[in-house]
C-alpha positions as CSV (number, residue, x, y, z in Angstrom):
1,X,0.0,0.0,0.0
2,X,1.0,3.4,-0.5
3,X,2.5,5.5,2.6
4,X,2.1,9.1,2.7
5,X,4.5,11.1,5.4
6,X,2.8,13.8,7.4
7,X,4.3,15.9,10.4
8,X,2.2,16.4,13.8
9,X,3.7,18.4,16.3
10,X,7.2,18.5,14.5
11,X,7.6,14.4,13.9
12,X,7.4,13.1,10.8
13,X,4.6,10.5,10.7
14,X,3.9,7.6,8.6
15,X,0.3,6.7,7.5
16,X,-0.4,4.0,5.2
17,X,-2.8,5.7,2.5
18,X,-6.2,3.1,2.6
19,X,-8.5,2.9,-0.3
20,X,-12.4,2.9,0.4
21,X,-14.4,1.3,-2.1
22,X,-18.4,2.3,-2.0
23,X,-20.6,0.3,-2.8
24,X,-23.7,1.7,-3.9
25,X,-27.0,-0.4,-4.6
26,X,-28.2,-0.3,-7.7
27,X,-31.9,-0.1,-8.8
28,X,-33.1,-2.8,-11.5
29,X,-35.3,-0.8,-14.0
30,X,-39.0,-1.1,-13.9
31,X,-40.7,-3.5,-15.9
32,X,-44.0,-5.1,-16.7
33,X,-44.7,-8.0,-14.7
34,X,-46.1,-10.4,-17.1
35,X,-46.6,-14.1,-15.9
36,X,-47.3,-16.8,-18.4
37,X,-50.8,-18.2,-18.6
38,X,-52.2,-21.1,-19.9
39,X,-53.4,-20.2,-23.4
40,X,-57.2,-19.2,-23.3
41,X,-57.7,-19.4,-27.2
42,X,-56.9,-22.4,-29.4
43,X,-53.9,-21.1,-31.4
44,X,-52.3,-18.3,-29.6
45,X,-48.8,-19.2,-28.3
46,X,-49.1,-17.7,-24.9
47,X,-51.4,-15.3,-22.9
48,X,-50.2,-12.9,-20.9
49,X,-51.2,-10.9,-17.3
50,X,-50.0,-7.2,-16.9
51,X,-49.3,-5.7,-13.9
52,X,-51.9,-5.3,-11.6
53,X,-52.7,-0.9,-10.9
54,X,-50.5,0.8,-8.8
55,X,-51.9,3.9,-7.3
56,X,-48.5,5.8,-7.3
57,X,-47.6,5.3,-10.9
58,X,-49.6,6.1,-13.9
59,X,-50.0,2.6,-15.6
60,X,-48.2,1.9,-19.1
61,X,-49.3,0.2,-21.6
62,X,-50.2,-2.5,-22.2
63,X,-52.4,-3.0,-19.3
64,X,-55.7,-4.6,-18.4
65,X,-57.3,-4.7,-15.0
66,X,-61.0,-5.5,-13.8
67,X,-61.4,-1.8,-12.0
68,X,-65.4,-3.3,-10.8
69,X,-66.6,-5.5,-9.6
70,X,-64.2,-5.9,-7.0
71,X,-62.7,-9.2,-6.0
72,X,-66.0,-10.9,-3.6
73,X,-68.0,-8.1,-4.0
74,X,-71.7,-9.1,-3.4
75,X,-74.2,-7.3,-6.3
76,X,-77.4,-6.9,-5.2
77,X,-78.8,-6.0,-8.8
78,X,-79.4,-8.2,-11.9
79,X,-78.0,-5.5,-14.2
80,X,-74.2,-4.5,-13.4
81,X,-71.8,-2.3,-15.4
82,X,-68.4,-4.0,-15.2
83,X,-65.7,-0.7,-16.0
84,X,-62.0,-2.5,-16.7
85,X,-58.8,-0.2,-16.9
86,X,-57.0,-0.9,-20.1
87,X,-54.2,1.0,-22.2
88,X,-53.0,0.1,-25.8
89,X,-55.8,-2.6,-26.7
90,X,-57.5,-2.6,-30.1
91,X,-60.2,-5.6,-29.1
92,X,-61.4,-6.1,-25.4
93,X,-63.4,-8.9,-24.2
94,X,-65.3,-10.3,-21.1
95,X,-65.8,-14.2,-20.2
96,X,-68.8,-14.8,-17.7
97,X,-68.5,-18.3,-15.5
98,X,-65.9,-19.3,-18.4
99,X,-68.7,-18.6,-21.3
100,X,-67.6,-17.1,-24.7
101,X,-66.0,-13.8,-25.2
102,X,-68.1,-11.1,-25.2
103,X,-67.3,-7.5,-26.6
104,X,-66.4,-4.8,-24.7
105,X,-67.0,-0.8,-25.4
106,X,-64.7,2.1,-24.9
107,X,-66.2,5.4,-23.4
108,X,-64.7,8.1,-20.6
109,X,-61.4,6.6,-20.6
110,X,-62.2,2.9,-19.7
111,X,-63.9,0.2,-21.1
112,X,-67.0,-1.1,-20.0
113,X,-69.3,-4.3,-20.3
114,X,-73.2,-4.2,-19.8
115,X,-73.9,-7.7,-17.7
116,X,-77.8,-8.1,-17.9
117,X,-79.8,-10.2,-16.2
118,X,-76.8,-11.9,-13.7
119,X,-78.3,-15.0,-12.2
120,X,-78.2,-15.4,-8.1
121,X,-74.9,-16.9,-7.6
122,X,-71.1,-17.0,-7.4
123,X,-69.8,-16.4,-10.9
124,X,-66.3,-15.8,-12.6
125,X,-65.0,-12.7,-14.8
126,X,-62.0,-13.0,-16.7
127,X,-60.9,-10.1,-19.5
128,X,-58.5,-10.3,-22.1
129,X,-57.4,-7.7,-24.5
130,X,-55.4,-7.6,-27.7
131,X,-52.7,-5.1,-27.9
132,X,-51.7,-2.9,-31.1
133,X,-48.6,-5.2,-31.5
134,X,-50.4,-8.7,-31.7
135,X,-49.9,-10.4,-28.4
136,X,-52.5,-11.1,-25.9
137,X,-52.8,-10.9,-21.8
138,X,-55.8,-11.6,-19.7
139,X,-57.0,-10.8,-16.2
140,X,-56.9,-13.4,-13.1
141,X,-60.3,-14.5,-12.7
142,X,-62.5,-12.5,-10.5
143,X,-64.8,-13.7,-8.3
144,X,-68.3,-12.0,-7.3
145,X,-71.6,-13.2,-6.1
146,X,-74.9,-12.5,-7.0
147,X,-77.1,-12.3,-4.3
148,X,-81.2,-12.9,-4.8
């Protein structure tokens, strides 16, 4: 190591020189969490989740998210207005109790799906989107219950 000679009170002093390495974390950039899925359409390669909201960040596309229902929420009315938060889709769609793909509409910002007469019940909602660039994601099933 190298010394470097200093004088206190009139004595030359000797003092090896140390090095001091920092280390300093470093952050991993933010990325879309996207977990395989089972494909939900015969012929599609892979389906894909986005990352679930995040009330700090704005969202980026792509995205999809059931906003409501909420996961167990009880409805109390036949007629419901499901809204989903979505960002860079060209088709959305809703699945009922694992039915076929309904179409959803775009309006205010979100899209939304008009569920008419909702049977007493526990049922199942699942969305999917397409995105501008081809690939697909889905939601995790949601679970809500009708009540009479």
């Amino acid at each position: 190591m190298p010394t470097k000679t200093t004088t206190q009170n009139g004595a030359d002093v000797k003092a090896e020189k140390k090095t001091v390495r920092k280390v300093v974390p470093t952050t991993p950039k933010k990325t879309i969490s996207r977990k395989k899925a089972e494909p939900i359409v015969a012929g599609f390669a892979e389906t894909l989740y986005t990352a679930e909201p995040n009330p700090y960040h704005a969202p980026v596309p792509p995205y999809l998210w059931i906003d409501y229902p909420q996961q167990n929420e009880a409805l109390y009315s036949a007629h419901y207005v499901i809204r989903l938060g979505v960002g860079g889709a060209e088709t959305v769609e809703l699945s009922i109790d694992q039915g076929a793909w309904q179409p959803c509409r775009s309006a205010s910002g979100y899209w939304w799906f008009d569920w008419t007469d909702a049977a007493p019940g526990a049922h199942t909602l699942v969305a999917r989107m397409k995105a501008f660039n081809g690939e697909w994601f889905r939601t995790p099933e949601r679970k809500v219950a009708r009540l009479s």
